[in-house]
C-alpha positions in Angstrom: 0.0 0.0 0.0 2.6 2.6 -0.7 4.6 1.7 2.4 8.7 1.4 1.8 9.6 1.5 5.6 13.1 2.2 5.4 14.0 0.4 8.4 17.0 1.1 8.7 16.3 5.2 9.5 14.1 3.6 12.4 16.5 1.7 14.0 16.8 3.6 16.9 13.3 3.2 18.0 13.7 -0.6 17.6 16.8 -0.5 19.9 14.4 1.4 22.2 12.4 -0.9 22.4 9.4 1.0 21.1 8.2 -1.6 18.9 5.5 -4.3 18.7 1.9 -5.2 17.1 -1.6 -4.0 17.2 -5.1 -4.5 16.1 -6.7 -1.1 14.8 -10.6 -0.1 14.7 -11.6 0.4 11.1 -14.9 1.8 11.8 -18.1 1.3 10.1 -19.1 2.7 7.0 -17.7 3.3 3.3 -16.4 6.8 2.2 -13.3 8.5 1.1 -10.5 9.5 3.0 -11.5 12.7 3.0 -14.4 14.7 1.3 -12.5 16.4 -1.6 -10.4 15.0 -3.9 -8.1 18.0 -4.8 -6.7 16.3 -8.0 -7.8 17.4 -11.5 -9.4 15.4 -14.1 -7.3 15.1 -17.4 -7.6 17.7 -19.4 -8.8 16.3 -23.0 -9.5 17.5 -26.3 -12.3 16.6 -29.1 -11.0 13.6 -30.0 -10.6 12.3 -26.6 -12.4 14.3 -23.7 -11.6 11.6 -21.3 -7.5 10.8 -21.9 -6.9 7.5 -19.9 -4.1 8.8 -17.7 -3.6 10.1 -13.9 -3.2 13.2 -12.6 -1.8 13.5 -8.6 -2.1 15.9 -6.5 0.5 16.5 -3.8 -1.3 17.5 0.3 -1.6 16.4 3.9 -3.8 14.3 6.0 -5.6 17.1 7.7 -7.2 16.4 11.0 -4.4 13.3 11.5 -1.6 13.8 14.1 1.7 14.5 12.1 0.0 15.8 8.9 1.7 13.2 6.7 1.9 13.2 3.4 -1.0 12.4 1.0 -1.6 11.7 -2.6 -5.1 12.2 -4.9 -5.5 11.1 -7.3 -8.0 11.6 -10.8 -8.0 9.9 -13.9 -10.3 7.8 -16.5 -10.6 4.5 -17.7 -11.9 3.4 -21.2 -13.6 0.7 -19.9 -17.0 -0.1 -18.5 -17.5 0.6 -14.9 -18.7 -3.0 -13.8 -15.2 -4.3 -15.8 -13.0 -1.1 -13.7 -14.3 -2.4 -10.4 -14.5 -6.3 -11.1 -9.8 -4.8 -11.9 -10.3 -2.9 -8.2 -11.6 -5.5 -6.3 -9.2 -8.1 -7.1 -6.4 -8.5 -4.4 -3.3 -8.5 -6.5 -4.2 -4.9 -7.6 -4.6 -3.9 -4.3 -1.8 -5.7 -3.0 1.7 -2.9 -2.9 3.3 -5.8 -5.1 6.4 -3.1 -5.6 7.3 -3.7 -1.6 6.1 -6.4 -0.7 8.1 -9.1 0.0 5.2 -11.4 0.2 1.7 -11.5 0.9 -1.5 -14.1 1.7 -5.5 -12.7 0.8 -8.1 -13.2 3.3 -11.6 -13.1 1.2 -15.1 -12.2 2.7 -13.7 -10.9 6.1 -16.7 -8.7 6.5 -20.3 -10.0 4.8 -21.8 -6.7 5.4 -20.0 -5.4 2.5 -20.4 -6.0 -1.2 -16.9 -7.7 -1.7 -14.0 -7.7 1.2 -10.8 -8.7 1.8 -7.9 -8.3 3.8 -3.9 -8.4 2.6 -2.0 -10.1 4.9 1.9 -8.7 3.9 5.6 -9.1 5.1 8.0 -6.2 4.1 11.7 -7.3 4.5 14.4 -4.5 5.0 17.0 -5.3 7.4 14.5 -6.9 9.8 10.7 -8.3 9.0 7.9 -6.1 9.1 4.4 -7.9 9.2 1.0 -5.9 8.7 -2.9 -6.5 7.7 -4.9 -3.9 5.3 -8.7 -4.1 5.6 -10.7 -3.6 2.0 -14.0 -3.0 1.7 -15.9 -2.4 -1.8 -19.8 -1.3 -1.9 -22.4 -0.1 -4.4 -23.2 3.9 -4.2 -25.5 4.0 -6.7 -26.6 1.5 -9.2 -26.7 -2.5 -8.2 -24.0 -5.1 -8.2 -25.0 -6.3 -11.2 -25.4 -2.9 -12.8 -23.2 -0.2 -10.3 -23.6 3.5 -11.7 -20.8 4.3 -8.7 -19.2 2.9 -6.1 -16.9 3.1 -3.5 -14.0 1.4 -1.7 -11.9 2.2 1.6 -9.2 0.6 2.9 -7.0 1.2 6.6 -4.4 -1.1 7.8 -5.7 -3.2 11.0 -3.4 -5.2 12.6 0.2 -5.5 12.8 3.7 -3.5 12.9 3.2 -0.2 15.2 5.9 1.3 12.4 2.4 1.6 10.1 1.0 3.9 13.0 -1.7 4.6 10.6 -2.6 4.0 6.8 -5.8 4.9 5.1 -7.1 5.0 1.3 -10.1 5.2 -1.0 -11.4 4.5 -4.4 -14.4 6.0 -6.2 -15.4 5.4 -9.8 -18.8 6.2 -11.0 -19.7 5.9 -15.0 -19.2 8.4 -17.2 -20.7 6.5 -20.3 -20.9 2.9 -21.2 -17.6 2.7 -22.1 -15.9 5.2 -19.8 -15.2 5.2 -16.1 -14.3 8.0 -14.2 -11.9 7.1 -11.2 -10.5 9.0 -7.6 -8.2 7.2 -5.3 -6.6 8.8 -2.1 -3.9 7.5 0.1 -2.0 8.4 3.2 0.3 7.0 5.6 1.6 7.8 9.3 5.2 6.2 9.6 9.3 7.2 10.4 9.0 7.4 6.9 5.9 8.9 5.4 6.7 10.4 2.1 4.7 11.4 -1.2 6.6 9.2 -3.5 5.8 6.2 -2.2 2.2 6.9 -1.6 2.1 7.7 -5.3 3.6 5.3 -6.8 1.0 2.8 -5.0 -1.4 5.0 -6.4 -0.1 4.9 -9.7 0.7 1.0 -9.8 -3.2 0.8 -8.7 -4.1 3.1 -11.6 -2.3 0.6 -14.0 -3.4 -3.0 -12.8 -7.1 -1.7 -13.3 -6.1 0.0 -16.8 -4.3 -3.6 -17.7 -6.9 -5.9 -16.4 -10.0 -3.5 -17.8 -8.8 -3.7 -21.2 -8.5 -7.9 -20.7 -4.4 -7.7 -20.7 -2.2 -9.3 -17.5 -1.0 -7.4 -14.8 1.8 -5.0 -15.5 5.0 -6.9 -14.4 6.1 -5.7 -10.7 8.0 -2.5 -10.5 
């Protein structure tokens, strides 16, 4: 999800002693990390008002301790919706396959959701770093079988206190049949929170549901 620890700048708070596991609350519900996205939309022209790239835009986590870095995100898809969020829901393309060293997919982890799933991962830099990231994915508008929008949220839940926090969000909504409109967010509290990383998740995202909407593989790991 974005997360290259860097161990090795943190070593002093493992010699501390500072370090161990938790289990975090992700509470109910389904919505974006924060209200407004403030990325742009690609600008287009006649013969393609809806260019199939990302744009990012650069802030910080207001109203979370530390103000750490965070990335928006706005692009399009020329694709169908139903085929952009069948690419979003699967686990590899959620999974930060750039960092991690390996990971295991938990599926249906909370039936009060559409689709769930949960990324159990182990980072490796100079000692191993364990952690759980909760997805949900849910209809806004629309049906399952027929979804106009929809949503999906994300927040790390168990594991290495180094991830203090980590939060995301995905919305795509139909533009037209064949176009899908799509907003993802990202932040993370650790030693190392940086924009970079939390875009180039972002970005790898972006490009697993580009490849697998248009019916090719997944883009070989970074």
């Amino acid at each position: 999800m974005g997360i290259r620890l860097r161990v090795w700048s943190c070593a002093l708070v493992l010699l501390s002693g500072c370090w161990g596991d938790e289990t975090v609350l992700f509470p109910p519900g389904l919505e974006p990390v924060t209200p407004v996205n403030e990325a742009v939309y690609p600008v287009g022209d006649a013969a393609d008002p809806y260019p199939e790239r990302l744009e990012v835009a650069l802030t910080y986590a207001e109203g979370v301790a530390g103000r750490p870095p965070s990335v928006h995100a706005r692009g399009y898809v020329h694709a169908p919706l139903s085929a952009v969020w069948e690419a979003l829901r699967t686990p590899d393309v959620s999974a930060d396959r750039r960092n991690f060293e390996s990971y295991t997919v938990e599926t249906d982890v909370e039936p009060e959701y559409d689709f769930s799933y949960r990324i159990h991962a182990v980072v490796q830099d100079i000692v191993t770093v364990r952690y759980t990231t909760t997805f949900r994915h849910g209809v806004f508008e629309g049906t399952v079988q027929d979804p106009v929008s929809i949503l999906e949220a994300w927040q790390k839940t168990e594991g290495s206190t180094i991830i203090r926090e980590l939060r995301g969000s995905a919305v795509a909504r139909a533009i037209s049949p064949d176009v899908t409109a799509i907003e993802l967010m990202q932040f993370s509290r650790t030693p190392a929170s940086n924009h970079p990383d939390n875009e180039a998740y972002l970005r790898d995202v972006y490009d697993a549901v580009v490849a697998l909407s248009h019916g090719r593989p997944l883009p070989p790991t970074p």
